[in-house]
C-alpha positions as CSV (number, residue, x, y, z in Angstrom):
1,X,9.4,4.1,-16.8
2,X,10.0,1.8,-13.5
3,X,7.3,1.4,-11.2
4,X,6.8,1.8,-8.0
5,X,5.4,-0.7,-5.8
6,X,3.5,1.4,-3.7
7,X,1.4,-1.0,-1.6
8,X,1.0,1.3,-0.3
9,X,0.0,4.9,-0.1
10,X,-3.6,4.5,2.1
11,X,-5.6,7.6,2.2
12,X,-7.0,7.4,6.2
13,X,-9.7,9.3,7.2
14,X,-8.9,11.5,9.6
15,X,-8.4,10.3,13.0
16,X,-8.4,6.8,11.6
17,X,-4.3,6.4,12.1
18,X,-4.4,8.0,15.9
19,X,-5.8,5.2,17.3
20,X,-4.0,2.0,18.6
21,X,-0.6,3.8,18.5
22,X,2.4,1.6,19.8
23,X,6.0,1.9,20.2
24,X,8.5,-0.7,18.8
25,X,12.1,-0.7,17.3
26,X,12.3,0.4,13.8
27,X,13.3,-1.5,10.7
28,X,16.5,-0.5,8.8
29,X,14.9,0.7,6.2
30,X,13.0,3.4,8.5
31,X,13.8,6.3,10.5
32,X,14.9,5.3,14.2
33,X,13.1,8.3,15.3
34,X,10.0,7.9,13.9
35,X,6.7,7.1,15.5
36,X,5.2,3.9,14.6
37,X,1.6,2.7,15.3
38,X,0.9,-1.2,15.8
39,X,-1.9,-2.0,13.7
40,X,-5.0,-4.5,14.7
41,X,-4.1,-7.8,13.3
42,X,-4.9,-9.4,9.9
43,X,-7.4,-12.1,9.7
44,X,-5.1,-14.7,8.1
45,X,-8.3,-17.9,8.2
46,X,-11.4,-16.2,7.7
47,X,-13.4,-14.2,5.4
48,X,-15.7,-14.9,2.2
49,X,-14.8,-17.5,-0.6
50,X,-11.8,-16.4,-3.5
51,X,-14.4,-17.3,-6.0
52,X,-17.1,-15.0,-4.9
53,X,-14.6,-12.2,-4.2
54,X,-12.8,-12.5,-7.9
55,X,-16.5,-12.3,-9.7
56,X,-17.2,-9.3,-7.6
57,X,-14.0,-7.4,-8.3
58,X,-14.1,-4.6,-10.3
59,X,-12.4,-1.0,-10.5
60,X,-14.3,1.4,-8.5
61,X,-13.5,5.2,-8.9
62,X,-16.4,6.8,-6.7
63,X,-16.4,6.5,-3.0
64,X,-18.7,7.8,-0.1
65,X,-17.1,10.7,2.3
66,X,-16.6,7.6,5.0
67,X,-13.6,6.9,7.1
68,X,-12.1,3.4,6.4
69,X,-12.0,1.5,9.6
70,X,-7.8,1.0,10.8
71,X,-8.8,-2.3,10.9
72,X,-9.8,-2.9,7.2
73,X,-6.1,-1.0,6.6
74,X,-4.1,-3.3,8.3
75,X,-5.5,-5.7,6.6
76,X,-5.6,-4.6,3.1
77,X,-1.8,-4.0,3.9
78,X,-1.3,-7.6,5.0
79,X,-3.1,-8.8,2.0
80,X,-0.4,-7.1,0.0
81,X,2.9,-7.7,1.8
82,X,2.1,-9.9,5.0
83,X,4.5,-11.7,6.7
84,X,3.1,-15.7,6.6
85,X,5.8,-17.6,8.1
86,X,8.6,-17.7,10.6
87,X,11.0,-17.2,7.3
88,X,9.6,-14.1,6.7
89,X,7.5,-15.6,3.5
90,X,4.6,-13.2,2.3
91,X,1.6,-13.0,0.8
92,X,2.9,-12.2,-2.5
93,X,5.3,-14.9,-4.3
94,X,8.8,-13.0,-4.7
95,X,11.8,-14.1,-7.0
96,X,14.7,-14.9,-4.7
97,X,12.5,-14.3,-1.8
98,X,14.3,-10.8,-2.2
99,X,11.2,-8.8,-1.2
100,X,11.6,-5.3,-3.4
101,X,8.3,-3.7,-2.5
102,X,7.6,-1.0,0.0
103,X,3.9,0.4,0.4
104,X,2.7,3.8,1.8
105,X,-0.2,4.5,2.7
106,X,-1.7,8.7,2.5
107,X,-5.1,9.8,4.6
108,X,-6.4,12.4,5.3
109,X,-4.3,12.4,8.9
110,X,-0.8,12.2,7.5
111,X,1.5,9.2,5.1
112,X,2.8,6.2,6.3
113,X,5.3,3.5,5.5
114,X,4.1,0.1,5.9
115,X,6.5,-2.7,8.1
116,X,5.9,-5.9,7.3
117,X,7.8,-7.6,9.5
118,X,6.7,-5.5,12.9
119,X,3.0,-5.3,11.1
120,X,3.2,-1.5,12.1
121,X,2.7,2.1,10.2
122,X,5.5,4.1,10.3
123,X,4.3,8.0,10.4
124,X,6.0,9.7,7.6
125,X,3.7,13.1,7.9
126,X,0.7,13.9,9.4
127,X,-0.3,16.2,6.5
128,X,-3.1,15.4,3.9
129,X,-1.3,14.8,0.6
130,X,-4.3,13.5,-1.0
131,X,-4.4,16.4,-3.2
132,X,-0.7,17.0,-4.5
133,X,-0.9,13.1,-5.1
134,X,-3.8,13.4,-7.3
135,X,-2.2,15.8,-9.4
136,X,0.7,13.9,-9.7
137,X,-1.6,11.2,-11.1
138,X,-3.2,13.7,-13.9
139,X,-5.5,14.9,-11.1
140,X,-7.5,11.3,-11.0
141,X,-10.7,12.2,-8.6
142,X,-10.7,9.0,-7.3
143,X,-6.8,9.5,-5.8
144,X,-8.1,13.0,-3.9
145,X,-11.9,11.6,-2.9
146,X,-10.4,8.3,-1.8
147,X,-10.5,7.4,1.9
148,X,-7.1,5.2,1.7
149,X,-4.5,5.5,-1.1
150,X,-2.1,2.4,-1.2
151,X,1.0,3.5,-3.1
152,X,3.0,0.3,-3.6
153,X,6.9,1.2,-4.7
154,X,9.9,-0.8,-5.7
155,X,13.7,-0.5,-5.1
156,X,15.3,-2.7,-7.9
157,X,19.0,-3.1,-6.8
158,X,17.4,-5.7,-3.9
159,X,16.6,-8.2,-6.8
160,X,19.2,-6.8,-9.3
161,X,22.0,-8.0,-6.9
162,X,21.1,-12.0,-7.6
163,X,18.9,-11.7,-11.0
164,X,20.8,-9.0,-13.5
165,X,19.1,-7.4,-16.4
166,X,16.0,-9.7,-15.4
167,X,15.2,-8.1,-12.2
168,X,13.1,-5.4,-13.5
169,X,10.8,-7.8,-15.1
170,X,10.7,-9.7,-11.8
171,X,9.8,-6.9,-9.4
172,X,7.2,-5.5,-11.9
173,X,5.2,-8.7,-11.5
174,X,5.8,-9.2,-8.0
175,X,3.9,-5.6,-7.5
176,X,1.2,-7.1,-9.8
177,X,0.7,-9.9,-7.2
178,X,0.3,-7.6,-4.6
179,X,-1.8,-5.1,-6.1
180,X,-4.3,-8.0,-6.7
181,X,-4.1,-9.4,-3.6
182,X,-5.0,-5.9,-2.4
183,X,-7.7,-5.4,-4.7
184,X,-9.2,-8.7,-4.0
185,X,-9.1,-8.0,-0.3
186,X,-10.7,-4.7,-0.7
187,X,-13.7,-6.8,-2.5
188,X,-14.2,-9.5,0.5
189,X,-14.1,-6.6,2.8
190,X,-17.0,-4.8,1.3
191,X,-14.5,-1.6,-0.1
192,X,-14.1,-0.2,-3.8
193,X,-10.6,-0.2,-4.9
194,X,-8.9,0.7,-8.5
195,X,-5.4,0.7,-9.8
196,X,-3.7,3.6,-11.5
197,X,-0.5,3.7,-13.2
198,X,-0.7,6.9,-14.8
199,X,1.6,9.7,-12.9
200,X,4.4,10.9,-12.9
201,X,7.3,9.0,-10.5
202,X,9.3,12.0,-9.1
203,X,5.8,13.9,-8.4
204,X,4.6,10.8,-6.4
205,X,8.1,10.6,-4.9
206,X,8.1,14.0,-4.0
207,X,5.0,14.0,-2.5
208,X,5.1,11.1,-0.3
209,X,8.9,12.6,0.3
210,X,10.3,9.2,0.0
211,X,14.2,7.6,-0.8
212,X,15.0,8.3,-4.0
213,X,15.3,4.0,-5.1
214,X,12.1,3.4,-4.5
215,X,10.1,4.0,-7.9
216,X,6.3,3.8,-7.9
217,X,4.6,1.5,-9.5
218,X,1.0,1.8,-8.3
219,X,-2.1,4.0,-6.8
220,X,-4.7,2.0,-6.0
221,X,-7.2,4.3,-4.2
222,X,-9.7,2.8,-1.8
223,X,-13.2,3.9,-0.6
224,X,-16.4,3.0,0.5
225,X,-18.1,2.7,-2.9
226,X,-21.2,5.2,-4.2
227,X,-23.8,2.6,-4.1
């Protein structure tokens, strides 16, 4: 089964993605039409030691009913797919520089896609899909109680073009990367965070109604952890 890279679905609390709105041009990959809200930037020099954050990770399933701040989104997102450089270089090493991931995020005000280069949510939906995606994922509590739910997806034919056969191998660690740059952020930032890999691809596509080459590869729901 190919995964999807879904950095992103977020679960937002509600309210948290109807703040900050901006308007900008679209990416190609996006709807025209679509609303898009600029998101606070990412601290790209700051924050607590690698070390201390990689001793402190773990996979937290249990979260408190809290809101997680737009500003701890944006840069959980950037953590995962961030643009680093005027050549569009990210966060996450990818083969080719091909960049095959897409991430959505789902809350309880509505799913977005994620823009790296604009740093910007595109609104998808301003439903709660929170539910439907946690029985897509064998009706995991921690996808439904989360506050954010990063889905991180892939579309394979951007690295297939230059790398073949081997592409699938490629993009499947390439989401790895970003997952763990996501979970790692969620640790420094004082969050709980887990990846899941079990559900089922067309449900997850379905739900986050999304273009049919883009394949999920991860759910990594994120919360304020139960202390």
């Amino acid at each position: 089964m190919r995964w999807y890279v879904v950095f992103i679905i977020v679960t937002l609390v509600a309210g948290c993605a109807t703040s900050d709105k901006g308007v900008a041009t679209a990416t190609a990959e996006g709807d025209p039409t679509a609303e898009l809200i600029d998101l606070p930037q990412p601290d790209s020099t700051g924050g607590g030691a690698l070390a201390a954050a990689l001793a402190r990770r773990r996979s937290v399933r249990e979260y408190r009913v809290e809101p997680v701040a737009m500003s701890d989104i944006s840069q959980l997102l950037w953590a995962a797919q961030g643009v680093t450089s005027d050549a569009d270089q990210r966060t996450a090493p990818s083969a080719g520089g091909l960049y095959p991931l897409e991430v959505y995020v789902v809350t309880p005000s509505g799913r977005y896609h994620y823009d790296p280069s604009h740093h910007q949510l595109e609104v998808l939906g301003e439903d709660d899909v929170r539910k439907e995606l946690s029985e897509a994922a064998l009706s995991q509590e921690a996808v439904e109680n989360a506050a954010a739910v990063f889905v991180v997806a892939a579309v394979y034919a951007r690295t297939e073009q230059k790398y073949g056969s081997r592409a699938e191998r490629y993009v499947q660690l390439e989401a790895g990367h970003a997952a763990q740059n996501l979970l790692l952020q969620a640790v420094d930032l004082g969050l709980g965070a887990v990846p899941i890999g079990a559900f089922s691809d067309d449900q997850v596509r379905e739900v986050l109604d999304v273009p049919s080459d883009h394949e999920p590869l991860y759910l990594i729901p994120v919360g304020h952890p139960v202390e």
